[in-house]
Backbone bond lengths (Angstrom), bond angles and torsions (degrees), N, CA, C in turn:
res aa  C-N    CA-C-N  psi(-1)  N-CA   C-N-CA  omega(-1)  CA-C   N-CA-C  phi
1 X - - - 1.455 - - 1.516 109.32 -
2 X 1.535 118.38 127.20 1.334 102.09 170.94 1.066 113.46 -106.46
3 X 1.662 118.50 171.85 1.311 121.41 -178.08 1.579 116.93 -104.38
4 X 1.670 96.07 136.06 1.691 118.18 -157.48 1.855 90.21 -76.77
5 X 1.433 90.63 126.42 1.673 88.10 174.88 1.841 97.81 -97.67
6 X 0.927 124.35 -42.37 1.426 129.28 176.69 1.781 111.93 81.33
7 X 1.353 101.63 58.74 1.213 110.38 171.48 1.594 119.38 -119.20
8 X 1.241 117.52 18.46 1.219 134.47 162.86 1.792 112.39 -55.95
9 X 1.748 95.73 101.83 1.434 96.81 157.78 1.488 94.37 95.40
10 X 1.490 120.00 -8.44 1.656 138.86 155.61 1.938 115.62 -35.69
11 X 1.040 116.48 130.74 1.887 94.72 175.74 1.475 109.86 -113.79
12 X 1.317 122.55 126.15 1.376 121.53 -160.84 1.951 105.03 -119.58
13 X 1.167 106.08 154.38 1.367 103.04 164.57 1.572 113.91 -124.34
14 X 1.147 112.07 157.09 1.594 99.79 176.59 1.833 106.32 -169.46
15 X 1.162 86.19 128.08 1.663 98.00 -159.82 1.830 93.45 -94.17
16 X 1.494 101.08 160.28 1.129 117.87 -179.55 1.782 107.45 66.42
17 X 1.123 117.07 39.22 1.545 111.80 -166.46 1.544 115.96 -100.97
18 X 1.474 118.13 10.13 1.668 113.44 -179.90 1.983 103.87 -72.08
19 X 1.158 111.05 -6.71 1.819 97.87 -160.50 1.330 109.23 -146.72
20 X 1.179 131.90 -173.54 1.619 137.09 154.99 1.803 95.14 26.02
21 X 1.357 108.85 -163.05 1.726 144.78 -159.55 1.710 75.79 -29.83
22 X 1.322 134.27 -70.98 1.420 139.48 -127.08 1.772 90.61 -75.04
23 X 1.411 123.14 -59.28 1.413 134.25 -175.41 1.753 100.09 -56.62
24 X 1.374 116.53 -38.94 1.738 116.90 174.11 1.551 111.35 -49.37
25 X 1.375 99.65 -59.51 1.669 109.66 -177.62 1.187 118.56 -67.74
26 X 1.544 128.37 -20.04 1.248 118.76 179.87 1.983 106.35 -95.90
27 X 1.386 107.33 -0.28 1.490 91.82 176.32 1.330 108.16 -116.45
28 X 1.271 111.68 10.13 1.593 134.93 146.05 1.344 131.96 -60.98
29 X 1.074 91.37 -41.84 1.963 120.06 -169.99 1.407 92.43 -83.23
30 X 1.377 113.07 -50.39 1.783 119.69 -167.91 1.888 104.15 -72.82
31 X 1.168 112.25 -29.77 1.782 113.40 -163.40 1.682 83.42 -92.94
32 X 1.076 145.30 -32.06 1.693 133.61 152.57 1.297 121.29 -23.89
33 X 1.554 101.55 -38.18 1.528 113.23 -143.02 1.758 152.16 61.33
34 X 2.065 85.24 36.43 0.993 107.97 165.89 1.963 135.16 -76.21
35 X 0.816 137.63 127.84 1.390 107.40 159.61 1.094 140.99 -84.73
36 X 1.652 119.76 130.61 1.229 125.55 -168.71 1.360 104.47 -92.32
37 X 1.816 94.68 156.42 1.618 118.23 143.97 1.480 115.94 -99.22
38 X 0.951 136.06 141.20 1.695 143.02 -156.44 1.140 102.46 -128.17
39 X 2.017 143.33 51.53 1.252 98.70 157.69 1.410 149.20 -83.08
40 X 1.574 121.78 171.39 1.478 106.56 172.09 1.747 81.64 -176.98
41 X 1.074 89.65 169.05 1.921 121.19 -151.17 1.622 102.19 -78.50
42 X 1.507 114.74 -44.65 1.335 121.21 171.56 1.326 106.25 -122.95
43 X 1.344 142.66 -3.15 1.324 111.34 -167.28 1.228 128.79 76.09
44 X 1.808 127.68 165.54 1.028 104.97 172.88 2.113 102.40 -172.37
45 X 0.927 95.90 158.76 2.026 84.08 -152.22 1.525 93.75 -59.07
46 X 1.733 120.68 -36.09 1.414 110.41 -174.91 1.785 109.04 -48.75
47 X 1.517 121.87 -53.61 1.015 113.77 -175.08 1.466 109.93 -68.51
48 X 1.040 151.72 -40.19 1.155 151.71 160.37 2.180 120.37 -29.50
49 X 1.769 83.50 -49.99 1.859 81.10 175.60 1.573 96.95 -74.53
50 X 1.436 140.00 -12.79 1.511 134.72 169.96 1.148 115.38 -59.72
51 X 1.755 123.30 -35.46 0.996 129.39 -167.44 1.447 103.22 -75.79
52 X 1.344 133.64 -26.40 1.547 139.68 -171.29 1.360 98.61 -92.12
53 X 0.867 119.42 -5.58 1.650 125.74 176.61 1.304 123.66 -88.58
54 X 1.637 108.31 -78.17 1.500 125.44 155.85 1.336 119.35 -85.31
55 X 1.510 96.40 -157.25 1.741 118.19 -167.03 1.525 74.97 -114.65
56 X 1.480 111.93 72.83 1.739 105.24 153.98 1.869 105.85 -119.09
57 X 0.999 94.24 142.05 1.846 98.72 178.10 1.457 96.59 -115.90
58 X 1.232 122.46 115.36 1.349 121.61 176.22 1.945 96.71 -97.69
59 X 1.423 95.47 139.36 1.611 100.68 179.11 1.697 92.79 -128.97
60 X 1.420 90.75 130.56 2.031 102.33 163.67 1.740 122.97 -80.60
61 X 0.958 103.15 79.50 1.847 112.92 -171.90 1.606 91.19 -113.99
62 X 1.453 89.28 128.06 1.981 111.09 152.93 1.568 120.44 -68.54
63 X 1.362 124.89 63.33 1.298 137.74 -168.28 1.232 104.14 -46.42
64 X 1.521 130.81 -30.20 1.800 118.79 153.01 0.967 143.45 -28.07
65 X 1.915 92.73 -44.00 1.917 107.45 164.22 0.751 134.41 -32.09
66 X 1.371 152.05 130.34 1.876 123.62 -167.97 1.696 92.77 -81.61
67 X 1.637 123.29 -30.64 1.185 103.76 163.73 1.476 134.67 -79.50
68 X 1.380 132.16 18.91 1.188 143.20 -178.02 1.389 128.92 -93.84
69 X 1.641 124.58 -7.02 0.983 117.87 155.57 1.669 110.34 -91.13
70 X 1.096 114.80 -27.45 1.659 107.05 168.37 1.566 112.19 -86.54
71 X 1.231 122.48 33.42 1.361 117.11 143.96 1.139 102.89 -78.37
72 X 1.581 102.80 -79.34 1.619 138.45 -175.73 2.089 96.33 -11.25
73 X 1.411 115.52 -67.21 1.164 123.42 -148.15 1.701 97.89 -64.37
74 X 1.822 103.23 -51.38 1.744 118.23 160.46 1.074 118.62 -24.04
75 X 1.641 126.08 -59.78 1.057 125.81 170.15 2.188 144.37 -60.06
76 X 1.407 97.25 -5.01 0.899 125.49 161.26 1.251 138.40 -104.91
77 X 1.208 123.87 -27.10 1.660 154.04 135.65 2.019 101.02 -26.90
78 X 1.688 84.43 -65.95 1.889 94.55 -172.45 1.244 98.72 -68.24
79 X 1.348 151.04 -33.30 1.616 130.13 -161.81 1.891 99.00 -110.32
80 X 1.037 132.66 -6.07 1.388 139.14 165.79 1.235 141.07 -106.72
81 X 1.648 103.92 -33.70 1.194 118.63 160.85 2.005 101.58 91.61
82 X 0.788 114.94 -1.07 1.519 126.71 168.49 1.657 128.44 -173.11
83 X 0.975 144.05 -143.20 1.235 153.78 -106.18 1.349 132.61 139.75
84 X 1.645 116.32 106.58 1.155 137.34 -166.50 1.662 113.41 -105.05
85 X 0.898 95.69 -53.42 2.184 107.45 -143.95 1.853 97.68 -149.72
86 X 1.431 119.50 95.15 1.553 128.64 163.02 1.648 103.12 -76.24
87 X 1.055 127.18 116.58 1.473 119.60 150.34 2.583 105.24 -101.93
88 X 1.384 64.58 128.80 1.748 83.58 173.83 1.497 86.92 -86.26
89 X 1.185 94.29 138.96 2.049 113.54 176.52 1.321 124.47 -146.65
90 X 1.142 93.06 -40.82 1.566 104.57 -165.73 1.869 101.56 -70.97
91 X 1.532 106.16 131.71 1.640 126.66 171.57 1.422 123.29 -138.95
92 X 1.178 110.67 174.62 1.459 124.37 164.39 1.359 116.95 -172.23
93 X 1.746 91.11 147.05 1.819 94.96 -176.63 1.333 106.30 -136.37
94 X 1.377 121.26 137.80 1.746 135.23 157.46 1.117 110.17 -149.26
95 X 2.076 70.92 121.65 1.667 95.25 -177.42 1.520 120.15 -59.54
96 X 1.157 112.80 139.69 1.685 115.73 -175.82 1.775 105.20 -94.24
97 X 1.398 99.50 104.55 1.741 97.76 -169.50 1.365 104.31 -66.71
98 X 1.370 100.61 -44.20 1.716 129.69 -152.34 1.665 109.78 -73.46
99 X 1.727 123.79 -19.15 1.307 138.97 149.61 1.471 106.25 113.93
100 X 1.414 133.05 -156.31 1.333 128.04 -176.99 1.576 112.34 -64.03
101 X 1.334 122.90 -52.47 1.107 139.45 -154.22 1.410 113.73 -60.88
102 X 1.788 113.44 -25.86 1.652 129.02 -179.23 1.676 97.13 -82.71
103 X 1.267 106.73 -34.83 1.528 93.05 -175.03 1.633 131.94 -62.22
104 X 1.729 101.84 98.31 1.554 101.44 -179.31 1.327 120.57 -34.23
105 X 1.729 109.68 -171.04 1.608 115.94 158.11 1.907 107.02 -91.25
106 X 1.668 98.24 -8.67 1.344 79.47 -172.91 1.698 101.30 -95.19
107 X 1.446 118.28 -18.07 1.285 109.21 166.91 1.541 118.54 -77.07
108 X 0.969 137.85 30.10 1.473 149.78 -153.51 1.830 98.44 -132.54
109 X 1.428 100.22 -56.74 1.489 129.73 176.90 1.230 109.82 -56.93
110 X 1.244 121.20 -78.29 1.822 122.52 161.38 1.242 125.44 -29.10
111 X 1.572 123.42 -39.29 1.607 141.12 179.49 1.155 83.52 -52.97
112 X 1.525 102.97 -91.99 1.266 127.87 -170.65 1.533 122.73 -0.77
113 X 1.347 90.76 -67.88 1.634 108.52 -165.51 1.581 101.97 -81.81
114 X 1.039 145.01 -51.63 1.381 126.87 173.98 1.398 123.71 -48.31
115 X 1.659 121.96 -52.16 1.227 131.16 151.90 1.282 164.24 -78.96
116 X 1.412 69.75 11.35 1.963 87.93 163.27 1.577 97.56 -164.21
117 X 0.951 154.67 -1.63 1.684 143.61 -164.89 1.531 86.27 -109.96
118 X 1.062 134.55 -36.02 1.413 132.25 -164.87 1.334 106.22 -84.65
119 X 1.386 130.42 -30.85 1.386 131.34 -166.99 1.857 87.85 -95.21
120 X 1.240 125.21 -37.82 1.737 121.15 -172.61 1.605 102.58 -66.93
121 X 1.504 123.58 -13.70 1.479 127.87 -162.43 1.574 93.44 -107.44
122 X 1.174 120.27 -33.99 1.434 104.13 -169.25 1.592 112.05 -95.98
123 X 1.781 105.67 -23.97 1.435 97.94 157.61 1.666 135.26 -66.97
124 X 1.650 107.55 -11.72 1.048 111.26 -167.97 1.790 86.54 -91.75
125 X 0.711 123.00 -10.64 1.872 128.83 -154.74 1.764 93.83 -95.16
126 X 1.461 113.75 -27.84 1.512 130.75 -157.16 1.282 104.86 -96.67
127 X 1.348 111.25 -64.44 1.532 124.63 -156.81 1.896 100.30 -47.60
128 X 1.103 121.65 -76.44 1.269 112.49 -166.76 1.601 115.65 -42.77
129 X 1.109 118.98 -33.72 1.557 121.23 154.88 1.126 95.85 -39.88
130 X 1.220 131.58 -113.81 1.378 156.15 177.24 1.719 125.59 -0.60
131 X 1.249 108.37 -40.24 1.290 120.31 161.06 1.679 119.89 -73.65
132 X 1.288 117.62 -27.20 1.315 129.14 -178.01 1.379 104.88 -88.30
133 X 1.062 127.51 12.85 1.959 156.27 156.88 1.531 93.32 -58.27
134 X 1.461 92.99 -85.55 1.270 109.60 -156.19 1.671 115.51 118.54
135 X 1.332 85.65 -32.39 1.832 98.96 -160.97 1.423 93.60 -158.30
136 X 1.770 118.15 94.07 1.730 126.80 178.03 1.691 109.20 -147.53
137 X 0.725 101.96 -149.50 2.283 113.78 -171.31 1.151 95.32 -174.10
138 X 1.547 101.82 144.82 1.386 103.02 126.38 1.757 98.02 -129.19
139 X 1.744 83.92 160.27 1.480 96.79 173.29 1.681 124.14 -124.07
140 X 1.303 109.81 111.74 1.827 111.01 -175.72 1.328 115.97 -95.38
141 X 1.560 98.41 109.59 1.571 105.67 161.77 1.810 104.92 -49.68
142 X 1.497 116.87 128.45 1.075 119.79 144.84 1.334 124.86 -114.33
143 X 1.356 113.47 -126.94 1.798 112.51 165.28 1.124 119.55 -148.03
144 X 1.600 140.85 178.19 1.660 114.08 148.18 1.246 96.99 -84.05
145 X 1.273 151.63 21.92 1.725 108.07 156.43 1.605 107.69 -86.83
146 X 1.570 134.68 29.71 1.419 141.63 177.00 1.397 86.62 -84.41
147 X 1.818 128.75 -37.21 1.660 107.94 -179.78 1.583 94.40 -130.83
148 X 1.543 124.78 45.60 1.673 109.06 179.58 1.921 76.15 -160.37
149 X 1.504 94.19 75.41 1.665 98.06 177.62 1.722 119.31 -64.56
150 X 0.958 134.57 133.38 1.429 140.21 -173.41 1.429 118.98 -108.42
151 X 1.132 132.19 119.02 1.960 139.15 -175.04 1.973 80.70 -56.95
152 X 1.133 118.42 -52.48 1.670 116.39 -157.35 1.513 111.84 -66.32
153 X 1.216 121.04 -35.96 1.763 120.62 164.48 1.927 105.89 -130.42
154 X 1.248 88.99 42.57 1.890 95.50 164.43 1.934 120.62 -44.47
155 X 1.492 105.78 -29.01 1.725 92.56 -175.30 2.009 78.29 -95.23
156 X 0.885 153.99 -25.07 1.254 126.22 -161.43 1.880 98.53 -101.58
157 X 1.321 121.31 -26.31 1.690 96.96 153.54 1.343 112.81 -84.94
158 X 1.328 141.14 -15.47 1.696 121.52 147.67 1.745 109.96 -38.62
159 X 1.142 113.78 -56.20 1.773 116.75 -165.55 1.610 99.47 -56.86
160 X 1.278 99.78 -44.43 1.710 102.91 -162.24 1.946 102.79 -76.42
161 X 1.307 92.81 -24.25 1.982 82.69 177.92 1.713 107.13 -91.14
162 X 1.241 106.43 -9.44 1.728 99.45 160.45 1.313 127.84 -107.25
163 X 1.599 107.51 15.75 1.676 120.81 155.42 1.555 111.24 -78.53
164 X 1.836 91.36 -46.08 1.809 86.68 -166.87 1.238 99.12 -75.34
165 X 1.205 148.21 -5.37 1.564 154.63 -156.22 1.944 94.24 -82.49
166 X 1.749 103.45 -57.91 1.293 127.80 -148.13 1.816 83.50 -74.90
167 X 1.353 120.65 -50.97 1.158 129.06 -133.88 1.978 89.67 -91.78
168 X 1.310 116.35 -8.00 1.400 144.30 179.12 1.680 98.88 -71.66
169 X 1.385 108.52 -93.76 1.619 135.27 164.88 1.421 96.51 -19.34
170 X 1.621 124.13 -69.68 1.784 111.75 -159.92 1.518 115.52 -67.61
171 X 1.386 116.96 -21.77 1.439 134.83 -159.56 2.156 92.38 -77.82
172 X 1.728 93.20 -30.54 1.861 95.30 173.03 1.738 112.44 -80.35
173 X 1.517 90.76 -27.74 1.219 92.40 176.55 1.738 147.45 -68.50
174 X 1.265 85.42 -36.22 1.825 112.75 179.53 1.230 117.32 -120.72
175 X 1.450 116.97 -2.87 1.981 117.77 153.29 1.301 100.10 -31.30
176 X 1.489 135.40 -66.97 1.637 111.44 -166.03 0.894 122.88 -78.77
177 X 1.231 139.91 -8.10 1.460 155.34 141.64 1.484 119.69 -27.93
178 X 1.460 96.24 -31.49 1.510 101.28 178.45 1.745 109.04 98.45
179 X 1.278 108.77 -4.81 1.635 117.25 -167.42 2.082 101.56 -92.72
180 X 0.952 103.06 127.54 1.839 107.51 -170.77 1.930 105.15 -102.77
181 X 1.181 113.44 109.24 1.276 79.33 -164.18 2.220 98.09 -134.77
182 X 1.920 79.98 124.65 2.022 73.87 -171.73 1.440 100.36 -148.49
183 X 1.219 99.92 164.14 1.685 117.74 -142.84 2.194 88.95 -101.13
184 X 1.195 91.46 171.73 1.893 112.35 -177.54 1.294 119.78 -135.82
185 X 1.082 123.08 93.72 1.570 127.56 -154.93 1.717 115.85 -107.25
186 X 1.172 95.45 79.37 2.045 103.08 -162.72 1.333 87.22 -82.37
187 X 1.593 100.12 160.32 1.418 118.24 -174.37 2.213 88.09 -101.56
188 X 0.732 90.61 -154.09 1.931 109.56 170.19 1.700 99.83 -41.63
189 X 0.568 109.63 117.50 1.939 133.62 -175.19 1.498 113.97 -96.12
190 X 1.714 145.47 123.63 1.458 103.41 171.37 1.642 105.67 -97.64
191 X 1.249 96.60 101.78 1.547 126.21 171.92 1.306 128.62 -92.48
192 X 1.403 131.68 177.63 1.066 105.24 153.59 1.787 113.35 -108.15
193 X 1.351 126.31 27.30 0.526 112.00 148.22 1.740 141.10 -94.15
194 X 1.634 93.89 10.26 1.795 109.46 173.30 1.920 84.17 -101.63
195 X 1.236 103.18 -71.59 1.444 107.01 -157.10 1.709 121.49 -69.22
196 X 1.582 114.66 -14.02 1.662 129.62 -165.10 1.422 88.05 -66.97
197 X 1.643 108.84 173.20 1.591 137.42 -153.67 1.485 82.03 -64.42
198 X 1.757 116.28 -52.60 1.141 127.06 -157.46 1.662 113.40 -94.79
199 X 1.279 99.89 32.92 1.699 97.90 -161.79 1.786 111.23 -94.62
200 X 0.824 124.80 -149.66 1.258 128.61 -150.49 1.276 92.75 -106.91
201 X 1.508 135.46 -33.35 1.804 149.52 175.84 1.107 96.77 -65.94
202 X 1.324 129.87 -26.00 1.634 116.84 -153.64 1.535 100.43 -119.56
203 X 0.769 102.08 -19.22 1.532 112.49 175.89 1.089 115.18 -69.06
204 X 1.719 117.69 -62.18 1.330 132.77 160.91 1.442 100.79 -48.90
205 X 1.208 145.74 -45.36 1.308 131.90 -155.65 1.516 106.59 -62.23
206 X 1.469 107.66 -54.17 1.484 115.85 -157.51 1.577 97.90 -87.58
207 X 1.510 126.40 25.02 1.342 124.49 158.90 1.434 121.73 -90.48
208 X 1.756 89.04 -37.39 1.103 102.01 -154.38 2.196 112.59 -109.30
209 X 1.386 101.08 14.27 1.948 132.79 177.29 1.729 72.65 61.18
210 X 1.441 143.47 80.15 1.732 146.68 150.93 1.476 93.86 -118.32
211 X 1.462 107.49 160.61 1.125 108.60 137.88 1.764 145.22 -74.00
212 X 1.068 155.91 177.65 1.458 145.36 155.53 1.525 97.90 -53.92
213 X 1.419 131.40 -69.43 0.957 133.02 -173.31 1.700 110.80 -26.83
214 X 1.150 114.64 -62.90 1.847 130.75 176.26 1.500 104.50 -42.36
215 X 1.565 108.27 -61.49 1.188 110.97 -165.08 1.581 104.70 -55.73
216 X 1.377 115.71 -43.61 1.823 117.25 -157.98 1.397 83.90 -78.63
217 X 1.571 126.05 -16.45 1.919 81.23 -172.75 1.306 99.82 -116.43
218 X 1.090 118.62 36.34 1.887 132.66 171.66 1.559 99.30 -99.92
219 X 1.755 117.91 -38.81 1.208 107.37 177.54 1.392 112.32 -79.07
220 X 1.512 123.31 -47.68 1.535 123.27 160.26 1.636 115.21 -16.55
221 X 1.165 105.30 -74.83 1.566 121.16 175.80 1.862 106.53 -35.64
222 X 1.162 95.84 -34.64 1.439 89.23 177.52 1.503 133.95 -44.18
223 X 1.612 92.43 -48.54 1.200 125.83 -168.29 1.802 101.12 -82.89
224 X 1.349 123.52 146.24 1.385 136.83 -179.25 1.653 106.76 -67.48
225 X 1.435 96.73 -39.81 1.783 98.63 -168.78 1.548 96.08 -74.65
226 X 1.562 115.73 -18.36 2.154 110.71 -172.70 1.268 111.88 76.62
227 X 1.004 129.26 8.45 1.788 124.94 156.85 1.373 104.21 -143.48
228 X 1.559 101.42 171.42 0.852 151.93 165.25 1.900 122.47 -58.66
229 X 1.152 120.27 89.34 1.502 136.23 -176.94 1.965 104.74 -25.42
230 X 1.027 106.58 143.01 1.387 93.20 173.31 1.527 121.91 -113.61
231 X 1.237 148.39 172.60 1.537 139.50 -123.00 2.041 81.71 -104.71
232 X 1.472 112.42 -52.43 1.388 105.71 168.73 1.744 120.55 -44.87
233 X 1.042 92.11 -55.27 1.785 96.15 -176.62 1.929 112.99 -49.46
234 X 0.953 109.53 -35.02 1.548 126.07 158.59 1.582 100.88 -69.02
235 X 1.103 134.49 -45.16 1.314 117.41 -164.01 1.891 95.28 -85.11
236 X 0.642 112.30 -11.97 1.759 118.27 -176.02 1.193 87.60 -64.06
237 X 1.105 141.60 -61.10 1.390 137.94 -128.83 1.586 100.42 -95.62
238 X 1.395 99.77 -61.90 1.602 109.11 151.27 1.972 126.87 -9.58
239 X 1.266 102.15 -64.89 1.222 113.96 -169.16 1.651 113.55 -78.92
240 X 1.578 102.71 -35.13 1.732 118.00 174.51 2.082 93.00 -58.06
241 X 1.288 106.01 -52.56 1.409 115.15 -172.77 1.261 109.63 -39.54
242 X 1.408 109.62 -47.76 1.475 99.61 -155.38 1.829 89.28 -112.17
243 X 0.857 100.49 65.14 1.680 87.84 173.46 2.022 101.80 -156.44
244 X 1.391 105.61 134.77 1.585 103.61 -167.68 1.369 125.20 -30.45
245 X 1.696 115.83 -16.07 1.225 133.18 -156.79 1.727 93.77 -82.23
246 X 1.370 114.08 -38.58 1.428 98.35 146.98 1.625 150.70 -91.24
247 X 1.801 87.36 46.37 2.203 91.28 -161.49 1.419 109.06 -55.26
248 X 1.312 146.72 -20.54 1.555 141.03 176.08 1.081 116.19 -102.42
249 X 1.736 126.68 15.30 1.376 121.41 171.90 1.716 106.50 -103.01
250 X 1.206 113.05 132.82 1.022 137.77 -172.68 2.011 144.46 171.19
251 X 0.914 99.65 137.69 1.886 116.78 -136.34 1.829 121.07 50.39
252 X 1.509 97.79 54.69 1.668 120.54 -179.65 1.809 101.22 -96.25
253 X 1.035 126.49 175.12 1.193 133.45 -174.31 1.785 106.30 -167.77
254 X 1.626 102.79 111.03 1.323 93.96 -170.07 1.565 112.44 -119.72
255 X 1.207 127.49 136.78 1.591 127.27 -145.97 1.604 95.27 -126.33
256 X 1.312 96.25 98.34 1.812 124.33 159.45 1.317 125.98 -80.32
257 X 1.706 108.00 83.33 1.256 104.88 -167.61 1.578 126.33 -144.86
258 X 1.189 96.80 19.71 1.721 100.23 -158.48 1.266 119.11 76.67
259 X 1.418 143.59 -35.92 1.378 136.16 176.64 1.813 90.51 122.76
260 X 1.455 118.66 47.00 1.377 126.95 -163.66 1.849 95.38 -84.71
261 X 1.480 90.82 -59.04 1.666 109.39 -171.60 1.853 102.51 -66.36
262 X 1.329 132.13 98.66 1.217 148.68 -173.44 1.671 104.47 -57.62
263 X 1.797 94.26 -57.58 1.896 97.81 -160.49 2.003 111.24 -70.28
264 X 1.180 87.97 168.80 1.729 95.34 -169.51 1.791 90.52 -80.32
């Protein structure tokens, strides 16, 4: 028997959605029989053959923009006429070899704004949708480095512990509103932003004379389960989130990780 999430005909937005975790959740959201909003910066043909599939509208917005998450949300508003289910998605990480002291204001600025200015703009862009529900989510990918801070991407677990902070506060805020709102805290992802040319394996590799290969299964090893989380397994959680089957969960935080994060 499976279990009815009842998001059929639901309208979702979800940023960062051409690839990895973001492209999982939106063909998740779509095989529900939700309709999506799809943004992401370039796009990408997977989301595109989704779009011939489902009710996904992929839109190309620079979610950096300070006006670019309130396109994104506009654009779903205009072809639906409301607003169900925000998933926060969109990230980025570079590892800081060189330690605190190399990190500019403009690399501070860039953190910043992808991982947390973009998710504070599109919730603020969302919520009044969302409250006029009665009954909506949003759901924010974060990470565990929001409480397992790292010297090697220190401004991007700074960003991520003042998402779950922010994403904490609104969940007190808009409970009577009817709005549920809780964060997703994956450990090592196989993304490309762990595994890509430019990813976090490869980066480390060529610091450290390893291969990527070494590096990803040194972080695997980390973890009790020995791999690496996969972009669905994040979207699982995602989709349980935003679907009535969770109506009393809210300012929860759920950590997809292999059993990486040790303390209670």
């Amino acid at each position: 028997m499976t279990m009815e999430l009842d998001l059929l005909g639901k309208v979702a937005v979800v940023t960062g959605a051409s690839r990895g975790i973001g492209l999982a959740i939106t063909r998740s959201l779509a095989e529900e029989g939700a309709f999506v909003t799809a943004g992401a910066l370039k796009g990408s043909e997977e989301l595109d053959l989704l779009s011939e599939k489902f009710e996904v509208q992929p839109v190309r917005v620079d979610l950096t923009e300070a006006a670019g998450p309130q396109h994104l949300v506009d654009q779903a508003i205009s072809r639906h006429g409301g607003l169900d289910i925000l998933v926060n998605n969109v990230g980025a990480v570079r590892p800081r070899l060189d330690g605190f002291l190399a990190v500019t204001d403009d690399d501070w600025q860039a953190t910043l704004t992808i991982n947390f200015l973009v998710a504070v703009r599109s919730m603020r862009a969302a919520l009044p949708h969302l409250v006029s529900r009665g009954s909506s989510c949003v759901v924010t990918v974060s990470s565990v480095n929001a409480f397992l801070p790292d010297p090697a991407v220190l401004d991007y677990s700074a960003a991520k512990g003042a998402l779950a902070n922010l994403c904490k506060s609104l969940s007190k805020e808009f409970a009577a509103s009817g709005v549920r709102i809780n964060t997703v805290s994956p450990g090592p992802v196989q993304t490309d932003l762990w595994l890509g040319d430019d990813g976090v394996a490869a980066t480390l590799a060529r610091a450290n004379g390893l291969s990527p290969q070494e590096i990803a299964e040194r972080a695997a090893a980390d973890s009790p389960t020995g791999r690496f989380t996969t972009p669905q397994e994040v979207a699982d959680i995602v989709l349980f989130l935003s679907s009535p089957r969770a109506g009393n969960i809210t300012g929860s935080d759920f950590v997809v990780d292999g059993g990486l994060v040790t303390t209670l």
